[in-house]
DOZA-692865 format. One line per field, with one value per residue (C-alpha): residue in three letters; x, y, z. Coordinates in nm, 2 decimals. Example, Ala and Ser with C-alpha at 12.3 -4.5 7.8 and 13.67 -1.06 7.14 Angstrom:
2
res ALA | SER
east 1.23 | 1.37
north -0.45 | -0.11
up 0.78 | 0.71
END
This chain:
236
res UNK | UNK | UNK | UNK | UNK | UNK | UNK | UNK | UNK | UNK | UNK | UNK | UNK | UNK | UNK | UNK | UNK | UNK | UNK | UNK | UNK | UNK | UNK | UNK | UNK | UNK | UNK | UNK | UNK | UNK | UNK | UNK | UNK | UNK | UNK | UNK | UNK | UNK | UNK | UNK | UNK | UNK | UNK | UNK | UNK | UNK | UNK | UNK | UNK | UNK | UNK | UNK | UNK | UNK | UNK | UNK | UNK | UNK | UNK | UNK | UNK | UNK | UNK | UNK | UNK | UNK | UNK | UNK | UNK | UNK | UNK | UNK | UNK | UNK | UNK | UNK | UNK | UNK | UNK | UNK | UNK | UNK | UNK | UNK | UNK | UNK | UNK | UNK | UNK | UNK | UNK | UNK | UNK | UNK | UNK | UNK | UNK | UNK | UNK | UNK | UNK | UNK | UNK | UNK | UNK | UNK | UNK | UNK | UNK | UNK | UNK | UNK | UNK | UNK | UNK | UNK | UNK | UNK | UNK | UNK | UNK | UNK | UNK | UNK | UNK | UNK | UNK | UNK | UNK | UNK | UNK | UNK | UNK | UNK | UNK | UNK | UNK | UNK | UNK | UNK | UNK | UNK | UNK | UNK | UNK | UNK | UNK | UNK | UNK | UNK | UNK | UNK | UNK | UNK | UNK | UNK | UNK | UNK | UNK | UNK | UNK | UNK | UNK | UNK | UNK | UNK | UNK | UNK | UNK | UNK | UNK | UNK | UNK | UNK | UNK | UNK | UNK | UNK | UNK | UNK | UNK | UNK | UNK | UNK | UNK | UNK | UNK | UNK | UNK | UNK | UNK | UNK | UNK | UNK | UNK | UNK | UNK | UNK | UNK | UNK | UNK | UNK | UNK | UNK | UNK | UNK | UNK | UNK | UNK | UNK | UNK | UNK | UNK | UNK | UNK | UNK | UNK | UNK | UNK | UNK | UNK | UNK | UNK | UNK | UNK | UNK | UNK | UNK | UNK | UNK | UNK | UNK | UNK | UNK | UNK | UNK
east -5.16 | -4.94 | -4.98 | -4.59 | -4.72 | -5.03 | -4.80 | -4.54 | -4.83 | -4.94 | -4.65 | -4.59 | -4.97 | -4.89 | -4.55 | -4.67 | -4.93 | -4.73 | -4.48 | -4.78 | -4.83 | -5.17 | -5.08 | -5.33 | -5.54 | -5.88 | -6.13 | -6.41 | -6.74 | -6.70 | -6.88 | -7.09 | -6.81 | -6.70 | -7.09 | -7.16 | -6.91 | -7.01 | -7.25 | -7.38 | -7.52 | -7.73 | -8.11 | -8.22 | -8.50 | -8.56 | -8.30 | -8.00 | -7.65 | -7.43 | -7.12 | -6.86 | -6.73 | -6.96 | -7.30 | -7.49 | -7.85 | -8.01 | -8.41 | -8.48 | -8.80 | -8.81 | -9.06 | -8.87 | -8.75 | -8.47 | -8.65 | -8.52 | -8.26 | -8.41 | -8.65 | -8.38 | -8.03 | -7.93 | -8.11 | -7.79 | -8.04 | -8.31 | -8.57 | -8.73 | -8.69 | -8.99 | -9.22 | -9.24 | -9.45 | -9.70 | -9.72 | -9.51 | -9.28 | -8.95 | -9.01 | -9.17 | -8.89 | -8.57 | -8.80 | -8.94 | -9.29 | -9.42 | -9.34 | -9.00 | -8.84 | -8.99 | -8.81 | -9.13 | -9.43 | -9.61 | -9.39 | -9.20 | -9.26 | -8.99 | -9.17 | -8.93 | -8.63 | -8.41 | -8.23 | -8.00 | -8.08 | -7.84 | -7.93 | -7.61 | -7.53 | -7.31 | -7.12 | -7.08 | -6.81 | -6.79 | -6.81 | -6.96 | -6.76 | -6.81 | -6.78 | -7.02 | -7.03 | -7.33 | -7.47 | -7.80 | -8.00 | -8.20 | -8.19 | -8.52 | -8.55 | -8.29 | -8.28 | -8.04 | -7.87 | -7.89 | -7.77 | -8.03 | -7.97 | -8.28 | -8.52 | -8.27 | -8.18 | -7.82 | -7.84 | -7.52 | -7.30 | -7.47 | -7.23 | -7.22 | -6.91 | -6.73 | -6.56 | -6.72 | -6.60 | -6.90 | -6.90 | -7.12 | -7.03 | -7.26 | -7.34 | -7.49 | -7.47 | -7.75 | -7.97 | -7.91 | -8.10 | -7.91 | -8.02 | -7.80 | -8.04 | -8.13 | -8.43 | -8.59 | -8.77 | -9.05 | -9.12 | -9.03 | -8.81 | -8.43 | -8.26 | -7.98 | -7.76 | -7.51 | -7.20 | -7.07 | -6.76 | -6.52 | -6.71 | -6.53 | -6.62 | -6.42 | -6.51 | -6.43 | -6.44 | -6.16 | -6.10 | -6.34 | -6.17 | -6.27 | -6.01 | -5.77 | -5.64 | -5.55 | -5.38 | -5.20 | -5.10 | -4.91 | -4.77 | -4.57 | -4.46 | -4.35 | -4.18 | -4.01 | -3.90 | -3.76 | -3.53 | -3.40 | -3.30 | -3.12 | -2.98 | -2.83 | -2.73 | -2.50 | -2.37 | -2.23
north -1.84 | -1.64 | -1.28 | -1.22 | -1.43 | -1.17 | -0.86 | -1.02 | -1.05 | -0.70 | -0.59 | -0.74 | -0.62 | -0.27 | -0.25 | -0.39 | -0.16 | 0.13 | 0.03 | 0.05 | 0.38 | 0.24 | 0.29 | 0.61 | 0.52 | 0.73 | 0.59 | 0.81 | 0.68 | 0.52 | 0.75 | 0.94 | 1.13 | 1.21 | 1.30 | 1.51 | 1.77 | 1.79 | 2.07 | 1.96 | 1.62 | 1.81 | 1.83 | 2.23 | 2.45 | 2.79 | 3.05 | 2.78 | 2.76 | 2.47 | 2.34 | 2.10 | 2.30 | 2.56 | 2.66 | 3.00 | 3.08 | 3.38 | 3.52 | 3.65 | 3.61 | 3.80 | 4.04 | 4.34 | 4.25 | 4.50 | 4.82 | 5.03 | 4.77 | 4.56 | 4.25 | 3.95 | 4.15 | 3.91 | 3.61 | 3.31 | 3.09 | 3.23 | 3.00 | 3.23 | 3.18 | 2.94 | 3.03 | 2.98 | 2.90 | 2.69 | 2.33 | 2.22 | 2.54 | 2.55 | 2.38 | 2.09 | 2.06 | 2.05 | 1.86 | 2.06 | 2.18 | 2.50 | 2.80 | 2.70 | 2.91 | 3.20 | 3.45 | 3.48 | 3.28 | 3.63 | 3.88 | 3.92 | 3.61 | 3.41 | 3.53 | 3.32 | 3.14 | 2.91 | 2.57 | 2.26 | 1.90 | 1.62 | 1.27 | 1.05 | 0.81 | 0.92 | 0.74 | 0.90 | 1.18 | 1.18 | 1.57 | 1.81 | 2.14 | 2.43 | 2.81 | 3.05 | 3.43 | 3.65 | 3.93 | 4.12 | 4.39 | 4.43 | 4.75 | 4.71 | 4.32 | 4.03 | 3.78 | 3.52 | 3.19 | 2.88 | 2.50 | 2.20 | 1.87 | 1.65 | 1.95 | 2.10 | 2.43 | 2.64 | 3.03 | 3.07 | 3.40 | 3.69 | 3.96 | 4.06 | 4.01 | 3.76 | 3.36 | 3.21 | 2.86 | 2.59 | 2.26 | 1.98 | 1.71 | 1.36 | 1.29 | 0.93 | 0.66 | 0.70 | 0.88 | 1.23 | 1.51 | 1.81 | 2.12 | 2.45 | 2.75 | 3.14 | 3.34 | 3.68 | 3.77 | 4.07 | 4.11 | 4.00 | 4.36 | 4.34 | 4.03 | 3.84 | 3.58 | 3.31 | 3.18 | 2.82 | 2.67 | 2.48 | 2.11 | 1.86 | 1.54 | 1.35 | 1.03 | 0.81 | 0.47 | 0.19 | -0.09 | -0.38 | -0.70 | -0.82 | -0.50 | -0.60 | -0.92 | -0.75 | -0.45 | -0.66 | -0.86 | -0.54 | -0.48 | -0.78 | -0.71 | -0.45 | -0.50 | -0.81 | -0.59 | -0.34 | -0.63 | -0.74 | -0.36 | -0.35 | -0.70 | -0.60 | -0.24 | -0.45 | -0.67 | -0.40
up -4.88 | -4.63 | -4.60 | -4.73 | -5.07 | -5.07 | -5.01 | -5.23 | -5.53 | -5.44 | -5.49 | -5.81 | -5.94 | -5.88 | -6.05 | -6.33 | -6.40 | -6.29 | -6.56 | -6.82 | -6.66 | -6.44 | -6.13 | -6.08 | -6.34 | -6.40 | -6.68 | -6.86 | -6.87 | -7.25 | -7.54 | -7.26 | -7.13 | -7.46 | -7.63 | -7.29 | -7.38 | -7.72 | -7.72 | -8.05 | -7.86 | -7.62 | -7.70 | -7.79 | -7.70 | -7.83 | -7.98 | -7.94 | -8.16 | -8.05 | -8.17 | -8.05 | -7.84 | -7.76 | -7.74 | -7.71 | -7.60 | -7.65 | -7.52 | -7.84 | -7.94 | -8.27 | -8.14 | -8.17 | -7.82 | -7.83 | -8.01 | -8.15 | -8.25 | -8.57 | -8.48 | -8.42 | -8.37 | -8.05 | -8.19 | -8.24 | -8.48 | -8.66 | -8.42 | -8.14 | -7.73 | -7.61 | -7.37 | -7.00 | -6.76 | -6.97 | -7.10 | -7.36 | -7.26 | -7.09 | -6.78 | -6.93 | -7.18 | -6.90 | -6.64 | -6.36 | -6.25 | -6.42 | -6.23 | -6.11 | -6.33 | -6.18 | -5.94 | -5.76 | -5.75 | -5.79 | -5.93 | -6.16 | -6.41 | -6.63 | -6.99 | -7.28 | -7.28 | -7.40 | -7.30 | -7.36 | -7.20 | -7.19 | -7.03 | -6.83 | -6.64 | -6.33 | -6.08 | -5.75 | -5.75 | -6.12 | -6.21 | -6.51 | -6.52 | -6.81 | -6.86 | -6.90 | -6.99 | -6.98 | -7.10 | -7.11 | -7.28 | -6.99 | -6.78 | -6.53 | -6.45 | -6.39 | -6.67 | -6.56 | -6.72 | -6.49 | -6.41 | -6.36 | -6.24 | -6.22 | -6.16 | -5.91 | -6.06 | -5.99 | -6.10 | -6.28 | -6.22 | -6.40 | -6.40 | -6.76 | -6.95 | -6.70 | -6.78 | -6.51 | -6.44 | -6.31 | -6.16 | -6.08 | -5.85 | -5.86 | -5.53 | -5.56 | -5.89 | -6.10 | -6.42 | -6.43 | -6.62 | -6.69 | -6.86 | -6.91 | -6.99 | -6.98 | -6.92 | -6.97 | -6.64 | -6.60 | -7.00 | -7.33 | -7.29 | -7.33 | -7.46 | -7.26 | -7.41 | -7.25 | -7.40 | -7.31 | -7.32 | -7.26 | -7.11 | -6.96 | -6.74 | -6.52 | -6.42 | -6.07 | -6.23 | -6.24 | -6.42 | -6.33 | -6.29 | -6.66 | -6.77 | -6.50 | -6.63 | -6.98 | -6.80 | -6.65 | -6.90 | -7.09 | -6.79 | -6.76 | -7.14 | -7.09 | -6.71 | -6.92 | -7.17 | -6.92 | -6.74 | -7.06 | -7.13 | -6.81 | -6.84 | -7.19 | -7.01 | -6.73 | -6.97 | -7.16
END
């Protein structure tokens, strides 16, 4: 086959699947992408209320954490913050070692929290983006909300009050872990919350050659379809 033939067939290939509207063609990982940014989907720990669309945490543990407010008035579920810093807590619930959660390995402590964990597989330069807005109770120590992918954890932006937008770029193809969470740091004193919102995913992958054949396939269709209209168009 001569290299005109191969720029000649080229050609051809990519005007038909720019006439199906293909030619910059992006696909979502299938149900994934779509079950990732369905905040119901995620796995919950603690004082958690998702939804489709949203979800919000809270550190509420139902101790009369915000006195002389009643027992529960930040609380978003009726099930308390879980602890940190011990087995079964929050750590071992979004997959890193006990104590990471910590501001300092002596003081002060993460005491309760809460947290969602979601489980995909990522090609490289697929991305995870969402916004957050925080707020706190806490006037002596510096709860904070956070990212984690596979154990390595983000601190989100913890000016109260503000839409702040985050993202998450897969570096390499594989199983990632991913937990979205808040903590109450110092004492069980002074409940924050985080609101979330707002998940999307965008994915790098193209059709494999199994797709291609069908693609292309429309495309002539519809490429057929076009020169007939045009033919018709002259005529006239």
């Amino acid at each position: 086959m001569t290299t005109s033939t191969l720029v000649q067939r080229f050609a051809l290939t990519t005007s038909l699947l720019g006439a199906i509207g293909i030619g910059s063609l992006t696909l979502t990982a299938p149900a994934q992408a779509a079950s990732i940014t369905n905040f119901s989907d995620w796995n919950t720990f603690g004082d958690v209320l998702p939804t489709p669309t949203t979800a919000d945490l809270s550190t509420d543990g139902l101790q009369d954490d915000d006195f002389p407010l009643p027992s529960g008035s930040f609380n978003v579920s009726g099930t308390p913050a879980g602890p940190v810093g011990t087995v079964g807590g929050l750590e071992d619930f979004i997959g890193v070692p006990i104590g990471s959660l910590d501001p300092d390995p002596v003081f002060p402590l993460a005491y309760e929290g809460s947290a969602i964990r979601y489980t995909v597989d990522a090609a490289a330069g697929d991305s995870f983006s969402f916004n957050s807005i925080f707020n706190t109770n806490d006037t002596v120590f510096s709860d904070y909300a956070f990212f984690s992918a596979n154990g390595a954890i983000t601190t989100l932006n913890t000016a109260p009050g503000i839409n702040s937008p985050f993202q998450y770029v897969f570096a390499t193809p594989g199983t990632y872990n991913l937990a979205l969470g808040i903590v109450d740091v110092g004492d069980f004193n002074g409940s924050s919350t985080v609101s979330l919102s707002n998940a999307q995913y965008t994915s790098t992958a193209i059709p494999t050659p199994a797709v291609l054949p069908g693609l292309i396939g429309m495309g002539i269709a519809t490429w057929r379809k076009r020169k007939a209209a045009q033919a018709e168009n002259s005529a006239s």
